[in-house]
C-alpha positions in Angstrom: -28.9 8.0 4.0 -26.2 7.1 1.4 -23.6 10.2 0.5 -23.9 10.9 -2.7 -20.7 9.7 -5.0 -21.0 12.8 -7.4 -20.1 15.1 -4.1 -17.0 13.5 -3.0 -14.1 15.0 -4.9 -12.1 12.6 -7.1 -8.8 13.2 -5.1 -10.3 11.5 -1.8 -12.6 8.9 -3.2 -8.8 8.1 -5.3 -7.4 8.3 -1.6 -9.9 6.3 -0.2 -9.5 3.3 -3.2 -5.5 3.8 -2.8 -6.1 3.1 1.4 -8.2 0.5 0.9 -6.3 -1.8 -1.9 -3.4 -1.4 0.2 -5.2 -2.8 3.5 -6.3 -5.4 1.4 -2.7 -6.1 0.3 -3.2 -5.5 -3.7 -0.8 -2.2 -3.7 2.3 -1.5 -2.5 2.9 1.5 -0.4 4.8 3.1 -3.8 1.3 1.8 -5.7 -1.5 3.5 -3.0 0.7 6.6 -3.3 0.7 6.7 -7.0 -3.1 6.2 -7.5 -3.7 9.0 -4.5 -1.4 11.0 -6.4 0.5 11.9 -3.6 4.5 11.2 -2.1 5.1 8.2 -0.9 6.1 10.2 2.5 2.0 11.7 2.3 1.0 8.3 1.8 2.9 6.7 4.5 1.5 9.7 6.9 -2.0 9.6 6.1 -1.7 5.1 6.2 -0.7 6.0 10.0 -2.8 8.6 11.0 -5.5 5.8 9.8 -3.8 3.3 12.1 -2.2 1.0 9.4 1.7 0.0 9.1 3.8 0.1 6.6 4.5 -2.6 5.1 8.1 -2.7 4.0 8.3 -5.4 1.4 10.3 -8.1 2.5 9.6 -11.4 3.2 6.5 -11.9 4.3 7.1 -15.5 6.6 10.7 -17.7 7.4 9.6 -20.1 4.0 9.8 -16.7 2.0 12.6 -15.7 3.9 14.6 -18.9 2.5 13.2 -18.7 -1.1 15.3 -15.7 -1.2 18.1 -17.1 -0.1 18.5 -19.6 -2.3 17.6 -17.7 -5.1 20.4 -15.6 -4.0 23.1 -18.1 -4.1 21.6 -19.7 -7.3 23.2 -16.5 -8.7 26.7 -16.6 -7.6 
């Protein structure tokens, strides 16, 4: 039997789109926070406790890696 949407409060079914667009790699930690409407620290804890890491935003592979290097020292 499907839950009904009218009796999950807004503030988790916000949660629960926030954790699942990060997992799917559309927000940014900083993003899934802001749509939960909660710290960035409570976001980070509550990613965890649902066994996901945070992702830190750097590069994401060695090619990326490079493409900000020489970006870099296009700028000096």
């Amino acid at each position: 039997m499907a839950a009904d949407r009218e009796s999950v409060p807004p503030e988790r079914e916000n949660l629960a789109t926030a954790v699942g667009l990060y997992a799917l790699g559309e927000y940014t930690l900083g993003q899934a926070a802001e749509h939960a409407g909660v710290s960035r620290f409570t976001m980070r804890d509550t990613l965890a406790e649902l066994g996901f890491e945070a992702r830190l935003g750097g590069p994401r592979d060695v090619d990326d890696a490079k493409a900000e290097l020489d970006a870099l020292s296009d700028l000096e």
